[in-house]
Every structure is written in C-alpha cells, then in structure tokens.
LOZAMAR-176379 format. One record per residue: residue in three letters; x negated, y, z negated of N, C-alpha, C in turn. Coordinates in nm, 4 decimals. Example, Ala and Ser with C-alpha at 12.3 -4.5 7.8 and 13.67 -1.06 7.14 Angstrom:
NODE  aa     n.px     n.py     n.pz    ca.px    ca.py    ca.pz     c.px     c.py     c.pz
NODE Ala  -1.3190  -0.5690  -0.7800  -1.2300  -0.4500  -0.7800  -1.3200  -0.3300  -0.7800
NODE Ser  -1.2850  -0.2250  -0.7080  -1.3670  -0.1060  -0.7140  -1.2900   0.0030  -0.7870
//
This chain:
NODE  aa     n.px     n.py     n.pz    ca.px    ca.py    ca.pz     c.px     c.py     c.pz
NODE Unk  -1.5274   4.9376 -20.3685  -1.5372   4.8322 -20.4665  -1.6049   4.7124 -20.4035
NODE Unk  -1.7545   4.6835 -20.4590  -1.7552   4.5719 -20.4132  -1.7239   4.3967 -20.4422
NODE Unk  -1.7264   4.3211 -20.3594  -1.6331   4.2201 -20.4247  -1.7440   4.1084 -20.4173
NODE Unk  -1.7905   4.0156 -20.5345  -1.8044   3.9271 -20.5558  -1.7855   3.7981 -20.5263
NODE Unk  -1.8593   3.7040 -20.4057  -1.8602   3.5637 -20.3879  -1.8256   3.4892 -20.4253
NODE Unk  -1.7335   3.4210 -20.4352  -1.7125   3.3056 -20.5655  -1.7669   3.1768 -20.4692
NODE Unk  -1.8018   3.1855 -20.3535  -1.8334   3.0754 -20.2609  -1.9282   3.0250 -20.3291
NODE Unk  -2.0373   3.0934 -20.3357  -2.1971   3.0382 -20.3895  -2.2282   3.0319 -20.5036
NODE Unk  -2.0802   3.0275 -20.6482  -2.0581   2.9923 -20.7389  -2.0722   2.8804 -20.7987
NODE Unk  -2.1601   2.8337 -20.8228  -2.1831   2.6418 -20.8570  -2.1800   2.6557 -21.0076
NODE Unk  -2.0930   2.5688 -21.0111  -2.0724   2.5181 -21.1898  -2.2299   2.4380 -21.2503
NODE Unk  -2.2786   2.4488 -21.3504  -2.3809   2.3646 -21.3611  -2.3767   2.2615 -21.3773
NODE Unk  -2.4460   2.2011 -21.3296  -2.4711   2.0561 -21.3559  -2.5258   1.9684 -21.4841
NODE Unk  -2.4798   1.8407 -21.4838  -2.4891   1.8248 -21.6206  -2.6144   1.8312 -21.6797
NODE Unk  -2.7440   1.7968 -21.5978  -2.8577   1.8140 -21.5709  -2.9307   1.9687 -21.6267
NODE Unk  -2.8573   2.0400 -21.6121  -2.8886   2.2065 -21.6262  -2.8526   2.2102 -21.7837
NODE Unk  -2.6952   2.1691 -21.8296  -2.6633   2.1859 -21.9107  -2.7118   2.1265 -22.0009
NODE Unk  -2.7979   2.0069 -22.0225  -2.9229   1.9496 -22.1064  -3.0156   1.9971 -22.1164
NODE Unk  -3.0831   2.1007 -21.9743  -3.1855   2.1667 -22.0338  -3.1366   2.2547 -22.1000
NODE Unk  -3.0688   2.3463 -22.0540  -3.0238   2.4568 -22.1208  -3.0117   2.4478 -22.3059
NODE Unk  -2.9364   2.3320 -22.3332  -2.8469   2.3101 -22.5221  -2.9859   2.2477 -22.5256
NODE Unk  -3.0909   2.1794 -22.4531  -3.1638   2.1108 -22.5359  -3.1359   1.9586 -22.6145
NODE Unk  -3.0309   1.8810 -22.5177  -2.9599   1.8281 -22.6027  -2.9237   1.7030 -22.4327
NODE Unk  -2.8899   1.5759 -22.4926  -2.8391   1.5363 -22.4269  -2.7113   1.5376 -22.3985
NODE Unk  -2.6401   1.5604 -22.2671  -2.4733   1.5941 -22.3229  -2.4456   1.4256 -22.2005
NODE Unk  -2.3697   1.3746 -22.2988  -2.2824   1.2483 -22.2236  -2.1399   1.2456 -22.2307
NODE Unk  -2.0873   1.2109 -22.1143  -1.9525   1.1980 -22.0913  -1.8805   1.1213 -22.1750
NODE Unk  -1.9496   0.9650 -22.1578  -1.8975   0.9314 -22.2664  -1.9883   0.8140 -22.3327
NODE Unk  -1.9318   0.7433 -22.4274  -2.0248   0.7073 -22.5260  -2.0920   0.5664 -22.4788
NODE Unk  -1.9660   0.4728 -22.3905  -1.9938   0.3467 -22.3669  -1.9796   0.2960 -22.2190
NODE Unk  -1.9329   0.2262 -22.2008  -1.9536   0.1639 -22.0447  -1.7898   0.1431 -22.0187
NODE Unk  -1.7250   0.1790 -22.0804  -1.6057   0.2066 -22.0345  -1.5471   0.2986 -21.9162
NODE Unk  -1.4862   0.2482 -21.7908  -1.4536   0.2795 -21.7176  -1.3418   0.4437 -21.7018
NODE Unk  -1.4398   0.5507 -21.6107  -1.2930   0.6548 -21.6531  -1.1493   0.6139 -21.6171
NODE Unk  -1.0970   0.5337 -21.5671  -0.9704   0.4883 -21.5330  -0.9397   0.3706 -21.6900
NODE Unk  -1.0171   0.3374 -21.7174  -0.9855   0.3171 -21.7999  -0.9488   0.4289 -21.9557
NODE Unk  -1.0333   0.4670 -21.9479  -1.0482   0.5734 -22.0589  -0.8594   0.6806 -22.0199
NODE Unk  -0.8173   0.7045 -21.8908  -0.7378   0.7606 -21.8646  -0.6443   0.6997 -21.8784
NODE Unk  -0.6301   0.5854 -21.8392  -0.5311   0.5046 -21.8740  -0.4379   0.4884 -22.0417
NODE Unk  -0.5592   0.5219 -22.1240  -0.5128   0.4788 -22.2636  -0.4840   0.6366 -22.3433
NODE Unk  -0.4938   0.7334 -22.2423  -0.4047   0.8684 -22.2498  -0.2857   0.8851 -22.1907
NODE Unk  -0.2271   0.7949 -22.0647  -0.1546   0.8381 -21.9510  -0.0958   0.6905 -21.9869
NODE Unk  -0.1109   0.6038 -21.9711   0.0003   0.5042 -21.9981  -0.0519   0.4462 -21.8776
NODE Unk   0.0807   0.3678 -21.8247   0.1267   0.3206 -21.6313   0.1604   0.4122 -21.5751
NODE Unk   0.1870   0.5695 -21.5891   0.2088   0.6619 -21.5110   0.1288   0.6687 -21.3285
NODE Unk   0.1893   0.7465 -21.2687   0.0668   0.7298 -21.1545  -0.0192   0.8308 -21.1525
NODE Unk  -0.1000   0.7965 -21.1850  -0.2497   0.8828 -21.1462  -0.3064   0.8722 -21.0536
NODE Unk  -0.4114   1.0059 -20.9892  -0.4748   0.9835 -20.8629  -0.6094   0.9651 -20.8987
NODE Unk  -0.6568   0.8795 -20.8021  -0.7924   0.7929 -20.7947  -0.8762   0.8619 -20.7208
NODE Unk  -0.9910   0.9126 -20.7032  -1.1010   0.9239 -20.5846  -1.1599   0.7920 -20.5776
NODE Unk  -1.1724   0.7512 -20.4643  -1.1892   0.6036 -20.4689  -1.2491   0.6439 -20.2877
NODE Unk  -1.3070   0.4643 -20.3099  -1.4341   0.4388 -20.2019  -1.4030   0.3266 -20.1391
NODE Unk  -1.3722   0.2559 -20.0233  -1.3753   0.1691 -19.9629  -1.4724   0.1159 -19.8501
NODE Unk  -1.5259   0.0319 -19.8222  -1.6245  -0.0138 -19.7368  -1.5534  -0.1231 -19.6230
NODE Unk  -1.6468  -0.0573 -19.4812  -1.6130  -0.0990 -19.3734  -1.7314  -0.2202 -19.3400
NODE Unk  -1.7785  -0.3450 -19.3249  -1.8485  -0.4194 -19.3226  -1.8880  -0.5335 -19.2371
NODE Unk  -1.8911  -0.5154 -19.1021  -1.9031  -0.6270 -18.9660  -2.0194  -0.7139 -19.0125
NODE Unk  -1.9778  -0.8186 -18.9349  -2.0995  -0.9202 -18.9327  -2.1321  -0.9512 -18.7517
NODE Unk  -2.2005  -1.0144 -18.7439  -2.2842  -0.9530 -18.5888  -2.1709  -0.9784 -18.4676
NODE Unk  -2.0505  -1.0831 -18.4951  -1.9680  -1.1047 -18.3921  -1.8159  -0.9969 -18.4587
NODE Unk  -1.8852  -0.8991 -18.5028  -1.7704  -0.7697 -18.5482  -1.7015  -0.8211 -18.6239
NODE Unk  -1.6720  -0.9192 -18.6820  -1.5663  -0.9698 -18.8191  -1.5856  -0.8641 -18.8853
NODE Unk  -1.4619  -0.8455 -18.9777  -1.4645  -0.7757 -19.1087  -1.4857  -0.8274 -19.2512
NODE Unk  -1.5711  -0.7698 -19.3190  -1.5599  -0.8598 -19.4734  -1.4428  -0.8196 -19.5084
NODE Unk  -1.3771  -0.9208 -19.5873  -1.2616  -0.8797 -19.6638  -1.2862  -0.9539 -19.8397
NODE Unk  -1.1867  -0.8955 -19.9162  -1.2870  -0.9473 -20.0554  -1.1512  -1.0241 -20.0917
NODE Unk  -1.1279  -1.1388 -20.1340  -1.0095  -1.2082 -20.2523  -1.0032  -1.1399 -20.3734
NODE Unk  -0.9049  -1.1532 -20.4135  -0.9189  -1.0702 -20.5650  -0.8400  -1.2005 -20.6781
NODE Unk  -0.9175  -1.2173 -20.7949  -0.9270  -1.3121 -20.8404  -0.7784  -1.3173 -20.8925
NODE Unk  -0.7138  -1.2059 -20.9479  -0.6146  -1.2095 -20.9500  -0.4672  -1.2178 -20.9148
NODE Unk  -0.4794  -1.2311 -20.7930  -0.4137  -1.2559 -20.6982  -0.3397  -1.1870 -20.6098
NODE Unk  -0.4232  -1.0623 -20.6488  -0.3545  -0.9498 -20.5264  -0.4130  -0.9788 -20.4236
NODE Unk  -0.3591  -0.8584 -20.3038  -0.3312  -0.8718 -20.1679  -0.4977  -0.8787 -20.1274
NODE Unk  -0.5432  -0.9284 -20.0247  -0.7102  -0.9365 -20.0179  -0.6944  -0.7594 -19.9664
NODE Unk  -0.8262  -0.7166 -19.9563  -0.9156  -0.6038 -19.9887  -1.0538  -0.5877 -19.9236
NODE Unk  -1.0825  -0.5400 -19.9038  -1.1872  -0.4225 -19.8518  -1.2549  -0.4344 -19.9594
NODE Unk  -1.3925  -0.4577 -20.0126  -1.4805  -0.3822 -20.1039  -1.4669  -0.2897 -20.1229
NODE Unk  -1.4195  -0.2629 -20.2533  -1.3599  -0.1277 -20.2766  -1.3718  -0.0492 -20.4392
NODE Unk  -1.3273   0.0565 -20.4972  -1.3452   0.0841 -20.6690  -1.3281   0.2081 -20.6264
NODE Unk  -1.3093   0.2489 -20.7489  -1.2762   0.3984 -20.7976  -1.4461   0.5004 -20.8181
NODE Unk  -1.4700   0.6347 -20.8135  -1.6037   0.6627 -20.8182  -1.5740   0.7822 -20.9533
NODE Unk  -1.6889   0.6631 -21.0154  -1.6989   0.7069 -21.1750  -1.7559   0.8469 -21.1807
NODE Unk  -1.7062   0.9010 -21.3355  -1.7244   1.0461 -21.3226  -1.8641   1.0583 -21.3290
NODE Unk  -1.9601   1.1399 -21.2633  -2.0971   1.1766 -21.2387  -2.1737   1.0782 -21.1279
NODE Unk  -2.0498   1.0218 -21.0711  -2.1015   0.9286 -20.9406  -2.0702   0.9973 -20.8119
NODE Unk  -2.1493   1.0411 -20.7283  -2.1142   1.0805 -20.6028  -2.0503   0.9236 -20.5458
NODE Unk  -1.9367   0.9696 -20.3944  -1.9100   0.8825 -20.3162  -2.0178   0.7777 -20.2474
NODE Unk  -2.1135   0.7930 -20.1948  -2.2342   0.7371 -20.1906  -2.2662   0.6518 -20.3138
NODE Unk  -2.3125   0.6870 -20.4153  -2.3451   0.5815 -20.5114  -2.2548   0.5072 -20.5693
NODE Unk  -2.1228   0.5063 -20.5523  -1.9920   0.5169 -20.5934  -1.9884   0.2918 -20.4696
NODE Unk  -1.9990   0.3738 -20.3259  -1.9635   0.2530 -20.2346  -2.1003   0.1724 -20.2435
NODE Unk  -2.2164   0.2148 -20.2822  -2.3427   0.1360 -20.2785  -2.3692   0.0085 -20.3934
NODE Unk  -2.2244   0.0623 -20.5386  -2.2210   0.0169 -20.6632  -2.0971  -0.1134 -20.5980
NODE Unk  -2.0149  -0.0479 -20.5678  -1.9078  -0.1126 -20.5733  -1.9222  -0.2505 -20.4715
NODE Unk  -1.9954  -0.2214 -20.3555  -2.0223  -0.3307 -20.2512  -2.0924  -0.4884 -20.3460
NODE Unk  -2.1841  -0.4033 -20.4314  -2.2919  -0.4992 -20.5008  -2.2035  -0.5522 -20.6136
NODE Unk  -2.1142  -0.4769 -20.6582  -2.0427  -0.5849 -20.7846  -1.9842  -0.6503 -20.7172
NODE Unk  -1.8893  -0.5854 -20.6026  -1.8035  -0.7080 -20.5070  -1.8073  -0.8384 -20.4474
NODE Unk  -1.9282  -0.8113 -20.4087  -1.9503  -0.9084 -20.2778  -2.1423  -0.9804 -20.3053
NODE Unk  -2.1875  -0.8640 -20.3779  -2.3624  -0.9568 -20.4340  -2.4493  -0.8609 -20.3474
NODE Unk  -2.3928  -0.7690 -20.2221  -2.4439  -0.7552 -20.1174  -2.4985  -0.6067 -20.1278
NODE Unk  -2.6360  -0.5656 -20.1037  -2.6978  -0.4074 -20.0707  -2.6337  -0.4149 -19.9378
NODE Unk  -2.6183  -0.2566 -19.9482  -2.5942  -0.1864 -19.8122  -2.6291  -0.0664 -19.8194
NODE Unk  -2.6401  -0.0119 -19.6544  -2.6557   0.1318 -19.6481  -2.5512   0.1542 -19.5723
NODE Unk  -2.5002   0.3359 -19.6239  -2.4185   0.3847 -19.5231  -2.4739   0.4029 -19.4167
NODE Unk  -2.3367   0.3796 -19.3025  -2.3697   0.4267 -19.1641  -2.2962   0.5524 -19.1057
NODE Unk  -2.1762   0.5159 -19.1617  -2.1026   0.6637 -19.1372  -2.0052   0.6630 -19.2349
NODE Unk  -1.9006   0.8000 -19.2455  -1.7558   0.7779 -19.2762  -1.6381   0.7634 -19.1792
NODE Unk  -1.5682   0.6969 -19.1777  -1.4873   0.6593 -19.1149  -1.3570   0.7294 -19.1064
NODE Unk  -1.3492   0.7755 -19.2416  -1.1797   0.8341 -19.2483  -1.2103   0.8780 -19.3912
NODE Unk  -1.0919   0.9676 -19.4154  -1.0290   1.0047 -19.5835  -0.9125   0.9848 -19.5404
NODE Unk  -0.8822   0.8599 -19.6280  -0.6782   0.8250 -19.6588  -0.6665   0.8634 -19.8008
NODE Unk  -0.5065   0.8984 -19.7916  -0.4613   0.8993 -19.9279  -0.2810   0.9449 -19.8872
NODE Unk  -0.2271   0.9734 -19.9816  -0.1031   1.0040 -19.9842   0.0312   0.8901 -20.0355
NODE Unk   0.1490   0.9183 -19.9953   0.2289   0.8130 -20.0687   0.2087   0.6820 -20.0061
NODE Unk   0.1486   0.6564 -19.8791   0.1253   0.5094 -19.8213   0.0579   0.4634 -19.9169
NODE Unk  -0.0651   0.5059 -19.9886  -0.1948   0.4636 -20.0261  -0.1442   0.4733 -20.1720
NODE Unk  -0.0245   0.4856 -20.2710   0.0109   0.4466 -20.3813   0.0043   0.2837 -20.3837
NODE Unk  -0.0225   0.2505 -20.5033  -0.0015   0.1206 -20.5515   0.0317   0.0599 -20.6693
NODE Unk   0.0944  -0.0527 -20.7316   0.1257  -0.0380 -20.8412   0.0848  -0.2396 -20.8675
NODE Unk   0.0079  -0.2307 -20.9895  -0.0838  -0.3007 -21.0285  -0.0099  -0.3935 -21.1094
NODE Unk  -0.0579  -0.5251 -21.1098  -0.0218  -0.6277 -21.1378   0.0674  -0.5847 -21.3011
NODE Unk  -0.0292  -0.5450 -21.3514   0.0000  -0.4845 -21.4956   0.1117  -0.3688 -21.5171
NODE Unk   0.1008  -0.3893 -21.4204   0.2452  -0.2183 -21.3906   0.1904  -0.0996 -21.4017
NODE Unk   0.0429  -0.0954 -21.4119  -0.0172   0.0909 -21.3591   0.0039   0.1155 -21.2266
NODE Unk   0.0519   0.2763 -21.2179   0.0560   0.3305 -21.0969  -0.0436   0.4057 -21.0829
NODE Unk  -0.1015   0.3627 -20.8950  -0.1954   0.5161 -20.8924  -0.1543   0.5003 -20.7550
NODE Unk  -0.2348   0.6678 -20.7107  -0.2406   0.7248 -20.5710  -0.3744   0.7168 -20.5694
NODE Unk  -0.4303   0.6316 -20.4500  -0.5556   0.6605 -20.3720  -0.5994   0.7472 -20.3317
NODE Unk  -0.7148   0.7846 -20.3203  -0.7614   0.9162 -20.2239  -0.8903   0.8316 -20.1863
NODE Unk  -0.8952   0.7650 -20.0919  -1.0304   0.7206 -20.0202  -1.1119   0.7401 -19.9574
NODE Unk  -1.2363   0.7920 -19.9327  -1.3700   0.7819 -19.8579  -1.3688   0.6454 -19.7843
NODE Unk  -1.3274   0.6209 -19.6721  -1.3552   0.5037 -19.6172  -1.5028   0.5244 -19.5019
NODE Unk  -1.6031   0.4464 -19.6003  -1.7510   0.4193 -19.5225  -1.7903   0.2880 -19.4316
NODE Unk  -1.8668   0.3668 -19.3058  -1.9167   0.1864 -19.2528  -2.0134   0.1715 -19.3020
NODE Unk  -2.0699   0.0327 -19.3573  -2.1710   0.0056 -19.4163  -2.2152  -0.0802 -19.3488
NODE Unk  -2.3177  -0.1305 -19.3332  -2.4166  -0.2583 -19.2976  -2.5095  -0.3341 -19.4169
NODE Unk  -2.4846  -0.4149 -19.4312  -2.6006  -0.4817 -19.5385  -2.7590  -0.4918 -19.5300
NODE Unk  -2.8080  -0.4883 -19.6053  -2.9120  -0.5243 -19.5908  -3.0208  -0.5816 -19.6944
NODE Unk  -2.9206  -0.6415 -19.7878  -2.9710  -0.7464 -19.8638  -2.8720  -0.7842 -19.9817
NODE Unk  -2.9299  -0.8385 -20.0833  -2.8880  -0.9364 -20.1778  -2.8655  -1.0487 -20.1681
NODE Unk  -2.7805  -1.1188 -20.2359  -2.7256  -1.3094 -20.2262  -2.6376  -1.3310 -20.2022
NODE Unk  -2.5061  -1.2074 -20.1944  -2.3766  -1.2808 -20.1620  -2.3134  -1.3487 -20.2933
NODE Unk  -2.3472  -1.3208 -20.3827  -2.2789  -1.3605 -20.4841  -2.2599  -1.2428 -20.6116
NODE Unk  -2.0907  -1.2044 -20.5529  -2.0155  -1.0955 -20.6816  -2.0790  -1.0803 -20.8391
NODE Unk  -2.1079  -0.9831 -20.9143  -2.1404  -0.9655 -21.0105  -2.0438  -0.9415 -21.0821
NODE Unk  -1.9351  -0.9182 -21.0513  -1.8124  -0.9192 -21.1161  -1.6978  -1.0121 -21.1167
NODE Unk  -1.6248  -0.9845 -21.2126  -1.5155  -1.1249 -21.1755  -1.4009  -1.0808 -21.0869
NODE Unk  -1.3977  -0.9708 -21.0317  -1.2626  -0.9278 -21.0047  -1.2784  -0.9768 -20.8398
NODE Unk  -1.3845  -1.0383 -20.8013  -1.3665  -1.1113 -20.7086  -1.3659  -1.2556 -20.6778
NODE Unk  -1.2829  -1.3368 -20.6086  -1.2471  -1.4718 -20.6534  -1.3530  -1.5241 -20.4630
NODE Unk  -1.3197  -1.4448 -20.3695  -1.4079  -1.5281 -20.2477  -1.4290  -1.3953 -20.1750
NODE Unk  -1.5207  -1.3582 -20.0738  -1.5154  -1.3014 -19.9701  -1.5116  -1.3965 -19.8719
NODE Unk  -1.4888  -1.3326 -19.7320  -1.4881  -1.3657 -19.6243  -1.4699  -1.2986 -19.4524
NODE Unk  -1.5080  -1.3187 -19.3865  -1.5253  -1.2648 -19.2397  -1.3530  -1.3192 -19.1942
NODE Unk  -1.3080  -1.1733 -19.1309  -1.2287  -1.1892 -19.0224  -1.2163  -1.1440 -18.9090
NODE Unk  -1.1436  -1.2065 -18.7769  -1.0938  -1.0841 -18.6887  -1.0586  -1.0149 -18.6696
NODE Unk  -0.9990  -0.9214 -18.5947  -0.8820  -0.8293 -18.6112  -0.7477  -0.9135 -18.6191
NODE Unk  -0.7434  -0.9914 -18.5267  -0.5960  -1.0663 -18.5408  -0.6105  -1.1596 -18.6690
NODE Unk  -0.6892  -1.1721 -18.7122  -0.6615  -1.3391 -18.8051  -0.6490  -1.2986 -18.9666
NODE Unk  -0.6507  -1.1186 -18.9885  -0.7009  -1.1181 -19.0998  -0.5679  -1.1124 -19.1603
NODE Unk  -0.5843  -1.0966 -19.3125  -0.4552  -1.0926 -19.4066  -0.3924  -0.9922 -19.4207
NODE Unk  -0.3076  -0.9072 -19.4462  -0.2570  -0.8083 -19.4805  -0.3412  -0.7455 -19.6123
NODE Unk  -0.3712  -0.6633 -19.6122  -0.4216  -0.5691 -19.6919  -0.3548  -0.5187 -19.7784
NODE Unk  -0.4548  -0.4352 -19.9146  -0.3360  -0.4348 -20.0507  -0.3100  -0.2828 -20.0135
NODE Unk  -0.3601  -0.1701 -19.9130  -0.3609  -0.0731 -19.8441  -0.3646  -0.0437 -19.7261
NODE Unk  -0.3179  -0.0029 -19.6820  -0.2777   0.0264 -19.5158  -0.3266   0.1287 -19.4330
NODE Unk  -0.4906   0.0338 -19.4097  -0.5951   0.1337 -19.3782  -0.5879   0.1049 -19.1997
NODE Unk  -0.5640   0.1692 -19.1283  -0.5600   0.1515 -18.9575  -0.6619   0.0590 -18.8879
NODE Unk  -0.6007  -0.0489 -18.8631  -0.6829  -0.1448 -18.8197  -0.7823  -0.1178 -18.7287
NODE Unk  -0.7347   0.0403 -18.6243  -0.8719   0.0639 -18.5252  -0.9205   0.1678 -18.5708
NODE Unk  -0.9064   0.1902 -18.7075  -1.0361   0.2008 -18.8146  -1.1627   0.1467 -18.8712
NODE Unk  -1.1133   0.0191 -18.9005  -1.1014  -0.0827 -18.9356  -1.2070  -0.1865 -18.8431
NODE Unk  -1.2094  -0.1465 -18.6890  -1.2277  -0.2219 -18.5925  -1.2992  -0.1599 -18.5025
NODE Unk  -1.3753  -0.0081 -18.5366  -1.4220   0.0842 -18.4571  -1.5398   0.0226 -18.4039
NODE Unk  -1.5524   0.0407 -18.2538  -1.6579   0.0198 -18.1676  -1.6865  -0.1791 -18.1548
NODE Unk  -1.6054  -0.2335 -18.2172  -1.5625  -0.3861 -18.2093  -1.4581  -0.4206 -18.0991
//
C-alpha cells in the first residue's frame, strides 16, 4: 500500500482561490480588526493571539519602549498579526502605527507564549499571547505614531526601564548590549 504525503500538502492560497472562482474572495468586508471581529463572537473570554513584538536599540543600546495612551503598563511595539498578514508584515505594520518609525528585520529573538504571557485588558478581555519577538533596526520615518494607542515612546536602559505589560526576559531584551 502506498502511502501518501500529507507534508507537501499546501492548502491554497487565497490568491489561487481567486483565480480559480474567478472572483474576488475577501475575508472581510471592512477595516475591522480580526480581534475585533472575534471579540463580538467570544465576548471577554480568553482567546489566543499570534502576535508580534519588536526589539529596537538606539546606538548607546537603549531600548524603545512605547506608553500606551491608556494607561497600561509601557510596552514594546507590539499588535496582533492580522489574518492574511505574515509575521514580517505583521511587525513592519505595527512598528509604523506605533512609534512613526520604518524598520527592517534583523533577526528573531524568541517565541513566548503560555500562561505568563496571558493578559487581561483594561476592558476586561482576556487573551493568551503567542509572540514572534523580532530585532529590528530603523531606518526611517518621523517618529511620530499613526495611531492613538500610543501616548509617548522612549529609550531605556536595562536598569532604568519600567516594568512591562509582559514578561519578556530582559537578556532578551538586551542581547549583544
């Protein structure tokens, strides 16, 4: 009997599946966020996130860290990676609404997730993280957030910085600094 690969089995892409129907097929209709869209099926329950965080030195190794306007714990440039977004375009989006700032990846750093990396949101949603943590370097824009969900960035040390709204390993955090 011979047995069949399922390794080199690739689902099509959405790309395929437009040529194929002839048709445009969209996820969804508007600019609504999938965490959002999940949210208003699931409630505050905890749901898990694929999510992206960025690692970001400035030339005397500080770390960017982002304020959050709302007054959670400061943060990492960070977001969830929308459905038909690879991780890559996912931290390249999220840096630029955050912080104003292009970057390129340099490496990955880590995948966190588990019950450390739960959190529960001002509003009372629960989720579990699952993070891609990338080093990035900038290499352009203005420095000024396109979004509101950031209130300041700023450079720290290792010792001087704030506690984080996740508990990502500081000599992670601090690699080759």
């Amino acid at each position: 009997m011979k047995r069949r690969s399922t390794a080199s089995h690739k689902s099509p892409t959405i790309g395929q599946l437009q040529t194929h129907l002839g048709a445009k097929v969209s996820l969804h209709d508007d600019n609504e966020s999938y965490i959002s869209r999940l949210r208003k099926k699931v409630g505050s329950d905890l749901i898990l996130s694929p999510s992206v965080a960025a690692v970001i030195h400035d030339h005397e190794g500080k770390l960017l860290l982002q304020e959050k306007s709302s007054g959670e714990a400061w943060s990492l440039p960070a977001g969830g990676i929308e459905l038909g977004e690879s991780p890559q375009e996912a931290i390249v989006r999220e840096v630029m609404e955050e912080t104003g700032y292009a970057v390129c990846i340099h490496s990955i750093l880590g995948v966190f997730g588990g019950r450390s990396f739960r959190y529960t949101y001002p509003s009372g949603d629960h989720v579990e993280y699952v993070v891609t943590l990338f080093q990035c370097k900038i290499i352009g824009g203005s420095g000024v957030p396109t979004d509101s969900e950031t209130k300041s960035t700023q450079y720290f040390r290792r010792h001087d910085m704030p506690e984080l709204a996740l508990p990502y390993p500081k000599d992670d955090l601090f690699r080759a600094f």
